[in-house]
C-alpha positions as CSV (number, residue, x, y, z in Angstrom):
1,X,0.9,-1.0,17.2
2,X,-1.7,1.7,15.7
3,X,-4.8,1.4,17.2
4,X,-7.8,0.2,14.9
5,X,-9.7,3.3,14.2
6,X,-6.3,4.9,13.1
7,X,-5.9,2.2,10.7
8,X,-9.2,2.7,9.3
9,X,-8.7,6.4,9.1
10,X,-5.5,6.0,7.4
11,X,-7.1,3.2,5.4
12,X,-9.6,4.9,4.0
13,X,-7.4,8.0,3.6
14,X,-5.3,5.9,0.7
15,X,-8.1,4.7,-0.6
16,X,-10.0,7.6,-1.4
17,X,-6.5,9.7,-2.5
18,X,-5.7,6.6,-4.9
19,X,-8.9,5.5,-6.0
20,X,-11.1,8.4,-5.6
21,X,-14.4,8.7,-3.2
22,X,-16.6,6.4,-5.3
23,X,-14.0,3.7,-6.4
24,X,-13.0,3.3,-2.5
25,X,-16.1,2.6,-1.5
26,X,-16.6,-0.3,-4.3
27,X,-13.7,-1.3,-3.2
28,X,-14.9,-1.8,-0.2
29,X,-18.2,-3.3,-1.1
30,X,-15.8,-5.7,-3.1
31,X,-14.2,-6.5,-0.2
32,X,-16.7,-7.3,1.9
33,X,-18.7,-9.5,-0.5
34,X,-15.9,-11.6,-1.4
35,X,-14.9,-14.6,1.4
36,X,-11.2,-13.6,1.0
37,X,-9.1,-15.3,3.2
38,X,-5.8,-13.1,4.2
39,X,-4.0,-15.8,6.0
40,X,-4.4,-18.6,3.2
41,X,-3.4,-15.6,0.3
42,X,-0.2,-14.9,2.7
43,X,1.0,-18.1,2.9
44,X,1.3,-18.9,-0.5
45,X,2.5,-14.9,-1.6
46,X,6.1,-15.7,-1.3
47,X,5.9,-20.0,-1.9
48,X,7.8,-19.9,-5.4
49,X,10.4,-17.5,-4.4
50,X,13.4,-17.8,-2.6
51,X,14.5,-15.8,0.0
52,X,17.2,-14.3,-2.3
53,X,14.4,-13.4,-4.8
54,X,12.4,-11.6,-1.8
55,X,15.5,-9.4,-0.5
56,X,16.0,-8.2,-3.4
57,X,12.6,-7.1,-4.3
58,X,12.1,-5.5,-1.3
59,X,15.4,-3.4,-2.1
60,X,14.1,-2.7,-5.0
61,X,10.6,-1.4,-3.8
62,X,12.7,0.4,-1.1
63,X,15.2,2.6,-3.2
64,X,12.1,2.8,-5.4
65,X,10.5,4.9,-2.8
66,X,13.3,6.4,-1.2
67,X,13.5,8.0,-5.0
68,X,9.6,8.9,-5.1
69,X,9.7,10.0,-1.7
70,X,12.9,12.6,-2.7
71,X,10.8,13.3,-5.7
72,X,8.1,14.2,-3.3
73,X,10.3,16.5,-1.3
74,X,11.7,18.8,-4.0
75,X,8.2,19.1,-5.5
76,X,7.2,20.8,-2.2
77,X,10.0,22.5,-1.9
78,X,9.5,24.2,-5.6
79,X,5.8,25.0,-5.2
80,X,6.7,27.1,-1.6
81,X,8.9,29.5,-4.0
């Protein structure tokens, strides 16, 4: 298990690199101001699918990012030529 300031780091990290410095920190502010309760919103994520329908989403999303990650990989490898 990470240990909470890594999360935050790494958190924050995505954030900023998706959303940019200022969007990040509205999301934030969103966040905060908003009485969103985690637990309740993951209990009812998956309620109207079956377990059939999850598996193979979560394939999906998988060989999805094996391919982005592969992507990723020969992009780097290009740009040290």
């Amino acid at each position: 298990m990470k240990a909470d300031t890594l999360i935050r780091y790494e958190g924050m990290n995505t954030l900023v690199k998706n959303l940019g410095l200022v969007e990040a920190e509205r999301f934030i502010m969103l966040v905060q101001r908003e009485t969103f309760d985690y637990t309740k919103w993951q209990e009812s994520l998956f309620e109207d699918m079956t377990i059939e329908e999850i598996y193979s989403n979560a394939a999906k999303l998988r060989n999805e990012n094996k391919r982005i990650n592969a992507d990723a990989e020969e992009f780097r490898r290009k740009i040290k030529l």
